[in-house]
C-alpha positions as CSV (number, residue, x, y, z in Angstrom):
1,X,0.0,0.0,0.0
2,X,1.2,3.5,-0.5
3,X,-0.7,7.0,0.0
4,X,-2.0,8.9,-2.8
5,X,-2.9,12.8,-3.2
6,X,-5.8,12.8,-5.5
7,X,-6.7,16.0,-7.1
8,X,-10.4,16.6,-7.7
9,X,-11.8,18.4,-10.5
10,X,-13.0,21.5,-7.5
11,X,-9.3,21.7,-6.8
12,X,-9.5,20.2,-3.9
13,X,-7.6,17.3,-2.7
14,X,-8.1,14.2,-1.3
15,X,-5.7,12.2,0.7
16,X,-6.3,8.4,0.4
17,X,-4.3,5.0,0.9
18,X,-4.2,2.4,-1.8
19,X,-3.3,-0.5,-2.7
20,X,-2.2,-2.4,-5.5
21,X,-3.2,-6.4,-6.3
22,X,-3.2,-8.1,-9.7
23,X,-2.8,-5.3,-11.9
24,X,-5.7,-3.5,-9.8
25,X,-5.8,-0.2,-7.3
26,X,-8.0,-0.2,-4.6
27,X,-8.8,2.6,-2.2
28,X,-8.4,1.1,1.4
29,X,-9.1,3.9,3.0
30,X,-10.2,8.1,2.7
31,X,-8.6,10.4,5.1
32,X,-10.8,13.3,3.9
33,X,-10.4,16.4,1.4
34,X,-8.7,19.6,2.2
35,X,-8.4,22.7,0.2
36,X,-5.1,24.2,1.6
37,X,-1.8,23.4,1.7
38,X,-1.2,22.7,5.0
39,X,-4.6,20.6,5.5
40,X,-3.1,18.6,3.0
41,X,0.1,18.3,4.9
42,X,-1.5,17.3,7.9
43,X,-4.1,14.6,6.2
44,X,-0.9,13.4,4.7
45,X,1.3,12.9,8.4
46,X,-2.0,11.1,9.9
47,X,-2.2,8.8,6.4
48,X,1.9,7.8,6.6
49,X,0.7,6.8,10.4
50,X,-1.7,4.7,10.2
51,X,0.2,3.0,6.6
52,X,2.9,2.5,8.8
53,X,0.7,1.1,12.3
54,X,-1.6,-0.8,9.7
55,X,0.4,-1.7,6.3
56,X,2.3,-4.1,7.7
57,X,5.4,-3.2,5.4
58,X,9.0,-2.5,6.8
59,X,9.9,0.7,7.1
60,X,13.6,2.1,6.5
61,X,14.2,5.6,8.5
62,X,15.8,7.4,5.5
63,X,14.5,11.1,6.7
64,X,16.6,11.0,9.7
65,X,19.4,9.4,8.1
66,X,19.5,11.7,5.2
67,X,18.9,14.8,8.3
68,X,21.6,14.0,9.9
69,X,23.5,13.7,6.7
70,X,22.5,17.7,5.8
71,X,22.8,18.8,9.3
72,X,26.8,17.6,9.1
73,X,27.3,18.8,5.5
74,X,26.1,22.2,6.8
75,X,28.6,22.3,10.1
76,X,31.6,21.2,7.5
77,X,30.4,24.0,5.0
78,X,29.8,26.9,7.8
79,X,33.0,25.9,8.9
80,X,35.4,26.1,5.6
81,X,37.4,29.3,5.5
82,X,37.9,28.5,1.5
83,X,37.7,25.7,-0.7
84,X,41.7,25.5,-2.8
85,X,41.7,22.7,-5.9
86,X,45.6,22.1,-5.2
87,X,45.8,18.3,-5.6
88,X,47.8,19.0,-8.6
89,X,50.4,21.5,-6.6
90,X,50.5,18.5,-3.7
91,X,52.2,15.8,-6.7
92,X,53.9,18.6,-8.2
93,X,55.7,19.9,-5.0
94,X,56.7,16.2,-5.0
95,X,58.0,15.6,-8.3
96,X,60.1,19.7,-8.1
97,X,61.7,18.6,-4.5
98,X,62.7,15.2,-5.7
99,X,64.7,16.4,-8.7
100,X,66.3,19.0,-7.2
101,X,64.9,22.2,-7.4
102,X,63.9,23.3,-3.7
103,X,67.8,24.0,-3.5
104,X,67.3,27.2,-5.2
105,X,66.0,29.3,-1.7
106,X,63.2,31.1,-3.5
107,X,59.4,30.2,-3.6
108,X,58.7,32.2,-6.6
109,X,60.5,29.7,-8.6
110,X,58.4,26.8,-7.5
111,X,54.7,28.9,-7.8
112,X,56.1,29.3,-11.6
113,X,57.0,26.3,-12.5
114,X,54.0,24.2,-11.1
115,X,51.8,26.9,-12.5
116,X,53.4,26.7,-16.1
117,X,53.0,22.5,-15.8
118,X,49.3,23.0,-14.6
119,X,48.1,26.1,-16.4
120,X,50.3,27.6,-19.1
121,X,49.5,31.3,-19.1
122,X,50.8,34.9,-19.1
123,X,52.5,36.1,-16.6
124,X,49.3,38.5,-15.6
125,X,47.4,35.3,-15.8
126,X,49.4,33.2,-13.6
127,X,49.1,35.3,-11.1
128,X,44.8,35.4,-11.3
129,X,45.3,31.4,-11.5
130,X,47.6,31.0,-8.1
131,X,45.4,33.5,-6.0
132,X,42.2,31.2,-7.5
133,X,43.1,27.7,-7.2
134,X,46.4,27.9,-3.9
135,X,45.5,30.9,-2.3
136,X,49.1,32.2,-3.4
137,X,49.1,35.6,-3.7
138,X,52.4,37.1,-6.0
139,X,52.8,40.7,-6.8
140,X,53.1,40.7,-11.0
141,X,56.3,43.2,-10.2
142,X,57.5,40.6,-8.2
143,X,57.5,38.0,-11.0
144,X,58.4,40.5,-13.7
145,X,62.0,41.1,-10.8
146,X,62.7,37.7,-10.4
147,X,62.9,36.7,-14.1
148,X,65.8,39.2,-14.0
149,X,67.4,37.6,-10.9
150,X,66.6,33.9,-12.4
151,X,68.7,34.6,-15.3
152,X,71.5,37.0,-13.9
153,X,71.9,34.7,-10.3
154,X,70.3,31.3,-10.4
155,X,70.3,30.1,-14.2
156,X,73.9,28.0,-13.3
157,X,72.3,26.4,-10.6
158,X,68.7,25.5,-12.6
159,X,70.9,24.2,-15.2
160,X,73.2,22.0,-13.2
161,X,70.4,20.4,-11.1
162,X,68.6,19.8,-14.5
163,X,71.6,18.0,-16.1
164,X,72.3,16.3,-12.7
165,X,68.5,14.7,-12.6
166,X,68.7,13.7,-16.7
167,X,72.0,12.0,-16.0
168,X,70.7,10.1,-13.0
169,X,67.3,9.0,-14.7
170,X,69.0,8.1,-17.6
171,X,71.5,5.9,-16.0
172,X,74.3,8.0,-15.2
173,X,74.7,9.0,-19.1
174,X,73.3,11.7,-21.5
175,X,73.6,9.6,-24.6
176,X,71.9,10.9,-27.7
177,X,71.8,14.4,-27.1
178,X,69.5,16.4,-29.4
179,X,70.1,20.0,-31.0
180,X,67.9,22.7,-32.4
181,X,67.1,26.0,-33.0
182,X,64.2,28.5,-33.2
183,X,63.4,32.3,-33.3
184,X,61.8,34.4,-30.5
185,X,60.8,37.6,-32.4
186,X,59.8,41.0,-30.6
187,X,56.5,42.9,-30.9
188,X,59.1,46.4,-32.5
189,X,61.5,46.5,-35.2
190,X,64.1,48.1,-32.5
191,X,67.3,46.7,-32.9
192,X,70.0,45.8,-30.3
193,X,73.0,43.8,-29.8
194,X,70.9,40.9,-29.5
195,X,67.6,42.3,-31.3
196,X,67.6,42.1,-35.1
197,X,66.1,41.1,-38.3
198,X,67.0,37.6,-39.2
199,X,65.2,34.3,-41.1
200,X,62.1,34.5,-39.0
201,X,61.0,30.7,-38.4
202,X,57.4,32.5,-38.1
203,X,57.7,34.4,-41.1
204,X,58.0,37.3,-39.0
205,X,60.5,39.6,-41.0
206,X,59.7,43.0,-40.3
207,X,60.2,42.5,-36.1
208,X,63.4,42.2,-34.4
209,X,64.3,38.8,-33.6
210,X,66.7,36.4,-31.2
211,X,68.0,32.8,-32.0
212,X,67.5,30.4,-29.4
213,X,69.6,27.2,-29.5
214,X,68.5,24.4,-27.4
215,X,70.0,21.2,-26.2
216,X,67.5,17.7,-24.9
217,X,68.4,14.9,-24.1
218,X,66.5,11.7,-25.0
219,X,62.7,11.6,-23.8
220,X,62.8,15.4,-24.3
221,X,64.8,16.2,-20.8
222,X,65.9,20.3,-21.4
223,X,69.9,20.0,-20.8
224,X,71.0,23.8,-21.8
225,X,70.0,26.6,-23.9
226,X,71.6,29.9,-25.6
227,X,70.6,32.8,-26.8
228,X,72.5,34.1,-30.0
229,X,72.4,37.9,-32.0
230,X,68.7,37.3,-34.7
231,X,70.9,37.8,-37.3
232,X,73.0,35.2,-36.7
233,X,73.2,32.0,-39.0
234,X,71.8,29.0,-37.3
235,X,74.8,26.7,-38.8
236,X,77.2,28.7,-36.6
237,X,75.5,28.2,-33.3
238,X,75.9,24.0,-32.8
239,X,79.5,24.0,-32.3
240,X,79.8,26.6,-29.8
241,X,76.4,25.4,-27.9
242,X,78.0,21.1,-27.7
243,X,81.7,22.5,-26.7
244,X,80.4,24.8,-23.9
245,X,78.1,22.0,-22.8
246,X,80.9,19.4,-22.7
247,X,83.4,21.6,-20.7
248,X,81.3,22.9,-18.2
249,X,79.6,19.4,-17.1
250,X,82.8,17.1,-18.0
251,X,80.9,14.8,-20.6
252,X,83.8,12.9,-22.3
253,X,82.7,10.9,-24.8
254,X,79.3,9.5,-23.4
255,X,76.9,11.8,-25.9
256,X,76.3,11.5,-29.4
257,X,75.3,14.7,-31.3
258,X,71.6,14.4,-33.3
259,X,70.5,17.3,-35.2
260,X,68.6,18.1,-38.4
261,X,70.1,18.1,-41.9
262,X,69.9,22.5,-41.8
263,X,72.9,22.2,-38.9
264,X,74.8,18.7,-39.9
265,X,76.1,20.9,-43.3
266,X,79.7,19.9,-44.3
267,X,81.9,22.0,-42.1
268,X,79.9,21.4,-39.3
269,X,80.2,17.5,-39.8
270,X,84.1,18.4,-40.5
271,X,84.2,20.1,-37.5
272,X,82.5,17.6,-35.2
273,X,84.9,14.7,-36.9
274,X,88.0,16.7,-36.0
275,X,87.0,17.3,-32.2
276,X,86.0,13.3,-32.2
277,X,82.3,14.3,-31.3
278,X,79.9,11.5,-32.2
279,X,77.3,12.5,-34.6
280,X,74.3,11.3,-36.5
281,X,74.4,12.6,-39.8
282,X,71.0,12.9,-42.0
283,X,71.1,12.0,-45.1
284,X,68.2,11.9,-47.8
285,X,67.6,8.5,-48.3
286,X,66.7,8.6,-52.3
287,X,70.1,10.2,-52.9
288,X,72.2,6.3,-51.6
289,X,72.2,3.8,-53.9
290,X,70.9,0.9,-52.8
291,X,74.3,-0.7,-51.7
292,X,75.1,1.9,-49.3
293,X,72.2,1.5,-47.8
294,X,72.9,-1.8,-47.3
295,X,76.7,-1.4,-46.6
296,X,75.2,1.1,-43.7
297,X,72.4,-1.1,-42.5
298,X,75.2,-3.9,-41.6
299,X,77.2,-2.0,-39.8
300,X,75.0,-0.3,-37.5
């Protein structure tokens, strides 16, 4: 049996119980007609009373359960100061302590980086997104400073804990190490000593430009980068970039130099050959004959 609010064509309703048997309903019994709402209500409470003294069903106490439910869920909720959706700074503060970063004293530095990872943004942005999701607050003069200090005081140290943790992961070798370069280009067509027109990988040829050369190790790790003049010819750059990477972290021989066939030209292959530098050298593949190919095939 259940209780039913039955709607009469006056308006008026009428509270009955009723039950159901072979595809039947039957009206066991009328607990009278009311016209407002809270007649109803009450004919209702005095029905559910006497279905639940005379129905002989078992009855499961979900309104108090479910009130006692709301009643918590309002305490926690009157009690929360704020509500921060930092799970992903929690595995990130992880993964930056464990390869090395939190030995460069400066929180800044590890509020960028796990924003970049999360939410890559402008600087203006990133600053909306820490105050919003970690309830980190950075002044954008702040951040605009410490890019300055970053590069003038702390780049040595970034780089060298970098290479240290690609070294580590990799077995204690760098192995193939990968070289390229792009262009950055400026918003002006002011020049500088770094700042001019160059071959603008985004056809960019009126702005002032920089080359950036960059160095990764296999799986993508970032090993080293430099900045060169925009006008500068990107041939000239891989030479400098490998020998000032092997001196400063004592390579040896443990690398072997990958890059695309605008770099690997003639005197650069000379060059790596004469200071014993391993190299991979591209090579279109419709310009071997066929026993070449072969002849190469074997002995790899």
């Amino acid at each position: 049996m259940y209780i039913r609010k039955k709607k009469n064509r006056s308006g008026s309703i009428t509270v009955v119980a009723v039950s159901k048997a072979r595809g039947y309903y039957k009206e066991v019994r009328n607990f009278g007609t009311a016209e407002s709402a809270d007649e109803v209500a009450c004919l209702y409470t005095k029905a559910l009373c006497w279905l639940k003294a005379n129905g002989n069903q078992l009855s499961l106490d979900f309104d108090d359960e479910l009130g006692r439910e709301r009643e918590e869920t309002a305490r926690v909720v009157d009690n929360m100061d704020a509500v921060l959706l930092n799970g992903t700074q929690l595995l990130l503060n992880q993964v930056y302590d464990r390869i090395g970063f939190n030995q460069i004293p400066d929180e800044i530095l590890r509020h960028l980086v796990i924003a970049r990872v999360s939410q890559p943004r402008s600087k203006l942005a990133t600053v909306s997104y820490l105050k919003s999701y970690y309830d980190e607050y950075i002044d954008l003069n702040r951040i605009y400073r410490y890019m300055d200090k970053l590069y003038n005081t702390q780049k040595e140290l970034v780089q060298q804990i970098s290479v240290e943790h690609t070294r580590k992961i990799l077995g204690g070798k760098i192995g193939l190490m990968f070289y390229d370069v792009s262009t950055l280009y400026f918003e002006t067509s002011k020049t500088d000593v770094l700042r001019e027109p160059g071959f603008s990988k985004d056809g960019k040829t009126a702005e002032s430009q920089v080359v950036l050369g960059l160095l990764v190790s296999r799986g993508g790790y970032p090993l080293s980068y430099s900045l060169y003049n925009g006008s500068q010819y990107e041939g000239y750059t891989i030479i400098p970039m490998v020998d000032d990477f092997k001196q400063r972290y004592n390579l040896g021989d443990d690398f072997v130099v990958v890059a695309d066939s605008g770099l690997m030209n003639a005197d650069n292959v000379k060059l790596l050959r004469d200071a014993g530098y391993k190299y991979v050298h591209y090579c279109p593949r419709k310009t071997v004959n066929n026993s070449l190919k072969a002849q190469q095939i074997l002995n790899f």
